[in-house]
N, C-alpha and C positions, 0 to 999 in steps of 0.2 A: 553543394557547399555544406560545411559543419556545421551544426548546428550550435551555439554555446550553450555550450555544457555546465552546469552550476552541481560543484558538489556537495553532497549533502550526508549526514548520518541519519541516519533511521534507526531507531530504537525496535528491540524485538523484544517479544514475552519469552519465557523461558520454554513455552513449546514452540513456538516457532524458531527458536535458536537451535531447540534441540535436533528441532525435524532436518534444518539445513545442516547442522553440522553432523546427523548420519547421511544426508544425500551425499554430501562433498564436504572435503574438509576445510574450512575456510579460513584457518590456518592464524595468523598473526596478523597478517594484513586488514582483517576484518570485510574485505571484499569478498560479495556471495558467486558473483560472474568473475573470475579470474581465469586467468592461462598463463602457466610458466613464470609467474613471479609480476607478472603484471596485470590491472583491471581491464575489464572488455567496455566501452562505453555505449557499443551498439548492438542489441541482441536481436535486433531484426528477423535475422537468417536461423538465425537457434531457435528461439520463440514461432516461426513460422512452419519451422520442420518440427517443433515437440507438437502443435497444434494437429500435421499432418500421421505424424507418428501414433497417435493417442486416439485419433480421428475424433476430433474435437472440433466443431466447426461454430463459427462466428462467436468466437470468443478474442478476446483484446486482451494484451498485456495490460491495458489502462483500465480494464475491465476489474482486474485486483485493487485498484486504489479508489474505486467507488466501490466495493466490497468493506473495506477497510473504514471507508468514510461511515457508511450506514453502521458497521458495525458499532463506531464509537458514538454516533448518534442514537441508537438505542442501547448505549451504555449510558446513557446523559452525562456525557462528557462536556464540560464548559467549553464555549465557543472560541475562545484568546488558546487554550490547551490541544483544540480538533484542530487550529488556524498553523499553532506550531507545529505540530503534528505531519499536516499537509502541506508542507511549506511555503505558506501564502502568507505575503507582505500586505495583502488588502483583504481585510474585512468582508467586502464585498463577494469575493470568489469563495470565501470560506460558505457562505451563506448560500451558496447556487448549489454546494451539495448537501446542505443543512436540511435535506429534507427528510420526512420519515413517515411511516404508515400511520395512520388514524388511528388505528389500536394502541401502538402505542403513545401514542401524544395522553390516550385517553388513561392509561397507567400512568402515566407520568405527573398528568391532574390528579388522581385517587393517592399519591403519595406525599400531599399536602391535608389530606381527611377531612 
């Protein structure tokens, strides 16, 4: 079965716009996974063969968006901002990747003096 699909925009920085628009051009449509004028919604088989190609192993496409998450947690990005971000309706799920090293929690006290 398909699963439902909920579309969404995601916002880029200007280097990760850049990087994608030298990988592939991504044209007007503003979709990063496209083919021939339309979006791919399942990258399964592509994601499984770049993993096999690169020989990368136990690595997860889902594995980028806890990247993502930690990053903007030690950017001390406000929580309602990381919530939109991750497109989470609940509070709750925002807070399960809210987490961050002890180092920096401990930066983040020293910036109050």
């Amino acid at each position: 079965t398909k699963r439902n699909l909920i579309k969404r925009n995601i916002p880029l920085n200007n280097e990760a716009y850049n990087a994608l628009a030298k990988w592939q051009n991504i044209g007007l449509s503003g979709y990063v996974f496209n083919k021939e004028d339309s979006h791919i919604t399942d990258i399964t088989g592509t994601w499984r063969s770049l993993m096999t190609k690169s020989s990368i192993s136990d690595f997860r496409f889902h594995d980028l968006r806890h990247h993502f998450a930690s990053k903007l947690v030690m950017a001390s990005i406000d929580l309602n901002t990381f919530r939109k971000l991750l497109g989470h309706s609940d509070l709750k799920m925002t807070l399960r990747y809210a987490h961050s090293a002890p180092e920096h929690k401990s930066s983040v006290v020293n910036l109050i003096g």
